[in-house]
SEFI-934144 format. One record per residue: residue number from 1; residue in three letters; z negated, y negated, x of N, C-alpha, C in turn. Coordinates in nm, 2 decimals. Layout:
REM SEFI-934144
<site pos="NUM" code="ALA" n_w="Z" n_v="Y" n_u="X" ca_w="Z" ca_v="Y" ca_u="X" c_w="Z" c_v="Y" c_u="X"/>
...
//
This chain:
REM SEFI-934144
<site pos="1" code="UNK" n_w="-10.59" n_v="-10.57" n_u="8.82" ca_w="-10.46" ca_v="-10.51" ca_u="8.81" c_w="-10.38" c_v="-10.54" c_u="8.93"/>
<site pos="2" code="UNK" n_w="-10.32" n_v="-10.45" n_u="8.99" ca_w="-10.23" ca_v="-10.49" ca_u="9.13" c_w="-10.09" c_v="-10.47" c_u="9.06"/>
<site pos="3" code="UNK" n_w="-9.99" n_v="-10.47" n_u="9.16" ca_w="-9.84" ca_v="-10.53" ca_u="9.13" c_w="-9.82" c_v="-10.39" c_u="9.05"/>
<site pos="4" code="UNK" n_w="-9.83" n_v="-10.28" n_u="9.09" ca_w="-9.74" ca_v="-10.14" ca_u="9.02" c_w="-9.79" c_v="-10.15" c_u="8.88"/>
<site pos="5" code="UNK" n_w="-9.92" n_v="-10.17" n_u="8.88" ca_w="-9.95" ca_v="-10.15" ca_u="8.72" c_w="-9.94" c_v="-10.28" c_u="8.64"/>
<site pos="6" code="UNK" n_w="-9.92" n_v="-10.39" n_u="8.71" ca_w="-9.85" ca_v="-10.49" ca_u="8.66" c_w="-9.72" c_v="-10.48" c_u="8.58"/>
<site pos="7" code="UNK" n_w="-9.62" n_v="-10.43" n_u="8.72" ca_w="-9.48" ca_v="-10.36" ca_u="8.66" c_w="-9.45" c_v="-10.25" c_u="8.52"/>
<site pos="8" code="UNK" n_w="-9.59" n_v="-10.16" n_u="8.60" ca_w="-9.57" ca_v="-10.08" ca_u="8.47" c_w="-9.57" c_v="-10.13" c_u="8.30"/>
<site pos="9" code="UNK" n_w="-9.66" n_v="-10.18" n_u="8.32" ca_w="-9.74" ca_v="-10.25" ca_u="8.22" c_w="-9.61" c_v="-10.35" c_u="8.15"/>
<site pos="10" code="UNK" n_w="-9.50" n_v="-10.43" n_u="8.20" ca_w="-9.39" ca_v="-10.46" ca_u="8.16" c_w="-9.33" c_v="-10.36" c_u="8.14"/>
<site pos="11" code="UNK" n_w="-9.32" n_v="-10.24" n_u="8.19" ca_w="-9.16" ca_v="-10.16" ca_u="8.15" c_w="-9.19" c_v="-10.04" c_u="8.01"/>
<site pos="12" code="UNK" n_w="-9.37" n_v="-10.07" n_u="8.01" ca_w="-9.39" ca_v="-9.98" ca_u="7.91" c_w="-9.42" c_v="-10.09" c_u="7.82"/>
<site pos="13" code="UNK" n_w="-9.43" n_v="-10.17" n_u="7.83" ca_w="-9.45" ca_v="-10.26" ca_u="7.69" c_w="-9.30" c_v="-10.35" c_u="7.64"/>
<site pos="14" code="UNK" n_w="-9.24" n_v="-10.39" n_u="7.70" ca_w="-9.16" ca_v="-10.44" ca_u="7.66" c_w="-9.00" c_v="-10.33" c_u="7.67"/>
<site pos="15" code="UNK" n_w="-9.00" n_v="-10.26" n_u="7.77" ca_w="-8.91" ca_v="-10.16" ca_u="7.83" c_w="-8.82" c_v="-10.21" c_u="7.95"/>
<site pos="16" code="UNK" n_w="-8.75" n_v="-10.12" n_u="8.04" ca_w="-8.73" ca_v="-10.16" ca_u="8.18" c_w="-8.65" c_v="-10.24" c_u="8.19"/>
<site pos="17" code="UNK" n_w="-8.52" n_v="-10.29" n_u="8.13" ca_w="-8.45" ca_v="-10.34" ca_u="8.11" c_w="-8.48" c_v="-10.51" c_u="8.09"/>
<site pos="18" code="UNK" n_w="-8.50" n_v="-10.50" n_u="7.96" ca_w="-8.56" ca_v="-10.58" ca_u="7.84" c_w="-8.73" c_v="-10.67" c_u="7.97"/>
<site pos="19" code="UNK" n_w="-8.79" n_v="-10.59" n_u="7.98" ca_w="-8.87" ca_v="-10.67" ca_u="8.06" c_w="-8.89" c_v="-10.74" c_u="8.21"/>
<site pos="20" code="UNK" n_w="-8.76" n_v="-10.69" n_u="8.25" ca_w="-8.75" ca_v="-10.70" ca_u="8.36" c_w="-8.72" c_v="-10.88" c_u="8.40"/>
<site pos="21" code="UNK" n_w="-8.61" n_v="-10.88" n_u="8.26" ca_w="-8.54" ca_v="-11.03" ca_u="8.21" c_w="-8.67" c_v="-11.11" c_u="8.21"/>
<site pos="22" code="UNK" n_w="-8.71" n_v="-11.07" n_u="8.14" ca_w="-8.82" ca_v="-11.15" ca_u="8.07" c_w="-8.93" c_v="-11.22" c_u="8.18"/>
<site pos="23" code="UNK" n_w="-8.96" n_v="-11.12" n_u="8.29" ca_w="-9.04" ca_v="-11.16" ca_u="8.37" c_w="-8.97" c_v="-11.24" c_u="8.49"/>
<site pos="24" code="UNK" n_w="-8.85" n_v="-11.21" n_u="8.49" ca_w="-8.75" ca_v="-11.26" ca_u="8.58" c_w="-8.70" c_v="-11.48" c_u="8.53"/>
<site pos="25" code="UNK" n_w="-8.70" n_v="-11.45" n_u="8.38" ca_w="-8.65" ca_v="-11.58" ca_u="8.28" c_w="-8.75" c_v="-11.68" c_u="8.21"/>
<site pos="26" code="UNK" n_w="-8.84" n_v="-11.57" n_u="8.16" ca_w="-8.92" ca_v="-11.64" ca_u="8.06" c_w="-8.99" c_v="-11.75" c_u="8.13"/>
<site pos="27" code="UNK" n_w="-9.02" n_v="-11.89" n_u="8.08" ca_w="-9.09" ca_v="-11.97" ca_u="8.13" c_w="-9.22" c_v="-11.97" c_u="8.05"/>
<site pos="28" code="UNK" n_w="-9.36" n_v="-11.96" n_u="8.11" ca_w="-9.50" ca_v="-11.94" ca_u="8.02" c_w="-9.57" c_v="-12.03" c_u="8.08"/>
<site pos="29" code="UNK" n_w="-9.60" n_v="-12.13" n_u="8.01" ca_w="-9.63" ca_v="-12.25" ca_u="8.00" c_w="-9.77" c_v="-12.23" c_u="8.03"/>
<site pos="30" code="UNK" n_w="-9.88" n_v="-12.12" n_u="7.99" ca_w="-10.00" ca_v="-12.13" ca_u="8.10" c_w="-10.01" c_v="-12.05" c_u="8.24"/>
<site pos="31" code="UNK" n_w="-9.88" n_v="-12.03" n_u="8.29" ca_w="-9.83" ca_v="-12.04" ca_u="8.44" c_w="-9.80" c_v="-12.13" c_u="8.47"/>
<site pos="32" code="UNK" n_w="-9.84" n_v="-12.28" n_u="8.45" ca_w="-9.73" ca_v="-12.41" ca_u="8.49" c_w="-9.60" c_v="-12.39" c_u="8.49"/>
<site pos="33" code="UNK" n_w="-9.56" n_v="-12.33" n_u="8.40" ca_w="-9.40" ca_v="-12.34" ca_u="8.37" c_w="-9.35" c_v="-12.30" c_u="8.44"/>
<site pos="34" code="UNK" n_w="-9.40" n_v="-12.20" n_u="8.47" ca_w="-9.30" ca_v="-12.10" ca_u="8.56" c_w="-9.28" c_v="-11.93" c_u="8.49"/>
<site pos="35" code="UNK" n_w="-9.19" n_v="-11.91" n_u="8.56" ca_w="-9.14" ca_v="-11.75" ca_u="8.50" c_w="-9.29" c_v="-11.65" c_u="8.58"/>
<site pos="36" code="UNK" n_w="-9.30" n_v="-11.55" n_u="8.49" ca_w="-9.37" ca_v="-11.47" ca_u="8.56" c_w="-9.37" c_v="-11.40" c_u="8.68"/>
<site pos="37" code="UNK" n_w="-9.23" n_v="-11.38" n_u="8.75" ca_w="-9.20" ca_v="-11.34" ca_u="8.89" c_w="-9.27" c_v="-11.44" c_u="8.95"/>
<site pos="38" code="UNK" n_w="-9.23" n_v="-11.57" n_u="8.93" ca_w="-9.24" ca_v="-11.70" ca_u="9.06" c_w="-9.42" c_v="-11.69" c_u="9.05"/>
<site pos="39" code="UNK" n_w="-9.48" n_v="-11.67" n_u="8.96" ca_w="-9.59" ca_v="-11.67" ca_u="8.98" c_w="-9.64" c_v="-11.59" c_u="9.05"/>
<site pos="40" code="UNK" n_w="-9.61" n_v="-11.48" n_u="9.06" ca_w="-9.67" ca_v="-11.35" ca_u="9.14" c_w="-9.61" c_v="-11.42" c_u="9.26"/>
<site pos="41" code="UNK" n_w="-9.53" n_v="-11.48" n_u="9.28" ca_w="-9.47" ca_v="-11.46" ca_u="9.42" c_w="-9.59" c_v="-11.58" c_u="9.48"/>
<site pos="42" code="UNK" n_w="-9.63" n_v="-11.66" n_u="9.38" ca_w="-9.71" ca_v="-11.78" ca_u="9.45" c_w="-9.85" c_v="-11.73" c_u="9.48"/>
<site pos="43" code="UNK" n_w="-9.93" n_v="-11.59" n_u="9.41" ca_w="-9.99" ca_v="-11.52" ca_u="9.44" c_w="-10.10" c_v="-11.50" c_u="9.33"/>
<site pos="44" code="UNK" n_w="-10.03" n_v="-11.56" n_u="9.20" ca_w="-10.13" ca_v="-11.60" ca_u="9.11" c_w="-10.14" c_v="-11.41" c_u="9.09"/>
<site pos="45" code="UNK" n_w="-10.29" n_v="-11.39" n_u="9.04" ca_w="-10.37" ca_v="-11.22" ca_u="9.00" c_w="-10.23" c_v="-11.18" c_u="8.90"/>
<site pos="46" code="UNK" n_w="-10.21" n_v="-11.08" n_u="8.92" ca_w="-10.10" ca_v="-10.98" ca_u="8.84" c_w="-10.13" c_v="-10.96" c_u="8.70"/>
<site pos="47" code="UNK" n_w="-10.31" n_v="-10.98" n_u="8.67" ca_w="-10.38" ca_v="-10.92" ca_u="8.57" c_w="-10.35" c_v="-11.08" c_u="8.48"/>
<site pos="48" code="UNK" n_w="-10.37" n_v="-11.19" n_u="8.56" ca_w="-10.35" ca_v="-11.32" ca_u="8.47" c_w="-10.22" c_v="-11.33" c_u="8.46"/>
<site pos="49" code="UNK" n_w="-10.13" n_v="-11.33" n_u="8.46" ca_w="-9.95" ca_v="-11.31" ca_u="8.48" c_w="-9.96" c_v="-11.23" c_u="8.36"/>
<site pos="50" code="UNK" n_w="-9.99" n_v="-11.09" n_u="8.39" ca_w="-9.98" ca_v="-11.01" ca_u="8.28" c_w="-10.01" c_v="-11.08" c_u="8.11"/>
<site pos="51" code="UNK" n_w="-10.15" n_v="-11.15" n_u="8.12" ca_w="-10.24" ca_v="-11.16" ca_u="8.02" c_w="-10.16" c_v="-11.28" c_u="7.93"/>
<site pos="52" code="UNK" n_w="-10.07" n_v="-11.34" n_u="8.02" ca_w="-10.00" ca_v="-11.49" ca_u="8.00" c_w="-9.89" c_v="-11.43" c_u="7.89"/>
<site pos="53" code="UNK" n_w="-9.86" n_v="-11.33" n_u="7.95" ca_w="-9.68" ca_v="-11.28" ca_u="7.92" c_w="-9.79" c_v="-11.21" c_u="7.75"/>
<site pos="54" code="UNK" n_w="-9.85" n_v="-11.15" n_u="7.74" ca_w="-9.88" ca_v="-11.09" ca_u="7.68" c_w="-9.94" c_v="-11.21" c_u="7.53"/>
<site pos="55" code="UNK" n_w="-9.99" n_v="-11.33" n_u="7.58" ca_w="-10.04" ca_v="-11.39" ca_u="7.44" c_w="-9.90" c_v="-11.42" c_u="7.42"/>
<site pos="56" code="UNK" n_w="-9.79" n_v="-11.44" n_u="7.53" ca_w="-9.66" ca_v="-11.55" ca_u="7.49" c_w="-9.60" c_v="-11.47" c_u="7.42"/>
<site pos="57" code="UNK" n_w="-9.56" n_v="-11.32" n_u="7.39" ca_w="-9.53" ca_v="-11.24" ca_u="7.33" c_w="-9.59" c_v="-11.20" c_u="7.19"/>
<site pos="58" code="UNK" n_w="-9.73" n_v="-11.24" n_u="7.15" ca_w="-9.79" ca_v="-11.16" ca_u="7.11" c_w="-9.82" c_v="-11.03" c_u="7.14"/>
<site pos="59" code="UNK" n_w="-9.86" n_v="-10.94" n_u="7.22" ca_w="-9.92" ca_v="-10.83" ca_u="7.26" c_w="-10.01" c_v="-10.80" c_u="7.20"/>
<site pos="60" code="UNK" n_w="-10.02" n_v="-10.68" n_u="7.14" ca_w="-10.18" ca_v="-10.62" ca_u="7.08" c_w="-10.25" c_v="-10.60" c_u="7.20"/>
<site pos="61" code="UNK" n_w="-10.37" n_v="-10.68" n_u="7.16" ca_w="-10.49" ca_v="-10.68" ca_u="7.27" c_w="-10.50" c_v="-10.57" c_u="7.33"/>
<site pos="62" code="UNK" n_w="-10.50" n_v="-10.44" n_u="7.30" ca_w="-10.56" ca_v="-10.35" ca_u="7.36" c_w="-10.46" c_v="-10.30" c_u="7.47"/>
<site pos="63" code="UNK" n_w="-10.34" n_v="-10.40" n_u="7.51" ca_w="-10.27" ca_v="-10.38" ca_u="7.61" c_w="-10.25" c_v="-10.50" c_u="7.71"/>
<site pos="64" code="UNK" n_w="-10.38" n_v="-10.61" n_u="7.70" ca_w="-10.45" ca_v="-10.70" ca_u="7.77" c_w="-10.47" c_v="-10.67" c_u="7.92"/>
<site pos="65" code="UNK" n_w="-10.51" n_v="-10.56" n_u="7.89" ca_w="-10.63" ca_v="-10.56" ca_u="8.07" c_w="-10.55" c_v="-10.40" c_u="8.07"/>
<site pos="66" code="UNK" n_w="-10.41" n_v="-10.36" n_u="8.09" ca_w="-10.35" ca_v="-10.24" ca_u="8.14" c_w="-10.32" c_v="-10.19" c_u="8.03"/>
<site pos="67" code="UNK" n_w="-10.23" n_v="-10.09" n_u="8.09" ca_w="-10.19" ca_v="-9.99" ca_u="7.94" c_w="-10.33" c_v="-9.91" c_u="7.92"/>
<site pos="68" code="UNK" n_w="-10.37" n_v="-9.87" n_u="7.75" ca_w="-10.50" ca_v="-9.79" ca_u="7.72" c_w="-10.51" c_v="-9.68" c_u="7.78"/>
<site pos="69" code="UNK" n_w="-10.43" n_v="-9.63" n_u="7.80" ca_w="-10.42" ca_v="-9.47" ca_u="7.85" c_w="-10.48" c_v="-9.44" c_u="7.98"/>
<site pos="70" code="UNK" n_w="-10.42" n_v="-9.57" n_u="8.08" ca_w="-10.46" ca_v="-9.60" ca_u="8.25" c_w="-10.58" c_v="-9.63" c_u="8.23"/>
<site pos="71" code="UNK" n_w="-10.67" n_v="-9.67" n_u="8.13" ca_w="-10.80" ca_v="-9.69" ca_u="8.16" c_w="-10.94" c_v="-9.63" c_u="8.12"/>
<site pos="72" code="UNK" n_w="-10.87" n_v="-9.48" n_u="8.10" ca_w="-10.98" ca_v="-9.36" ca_u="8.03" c_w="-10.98" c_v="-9.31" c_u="8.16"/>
//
């Protein structure tokens, strides 16, 4: 997963607004306690960031590894 489908992948699951906060505030504790921006910025894979924000939310699995649609 690279950064755009990263992004996407927040604005369609959580919405643009609403997720933007969230990756900006939230602290996810299997990022070493960091918000999910600071971790991209430290270089951690976009696809484990994502995966993180996604158990801490509960996300239905099938929007784990990208939105389902991007991967037909």
């Amino acid at each position: 997963m690279d950064l755009r489908e990263f992004w996407q992948c927040v604005d369609t699951v959580f919405g643009v607004g609403h997720g933007r906060t969230i990756a900006s505030e939230h602290v996810v504790l299997d990022l070493g306690g960091s918000t999910p921006q600071d971790a991209l910025g430290r270089g951690i894979d976009p696809g484990a960031v994502w995966r993180a924000m996604c158990a801490d939310f509960d996300v239905p699995y099938e929007y784990h590894w990208g939105l389902p649609e991007a991967r037909r």
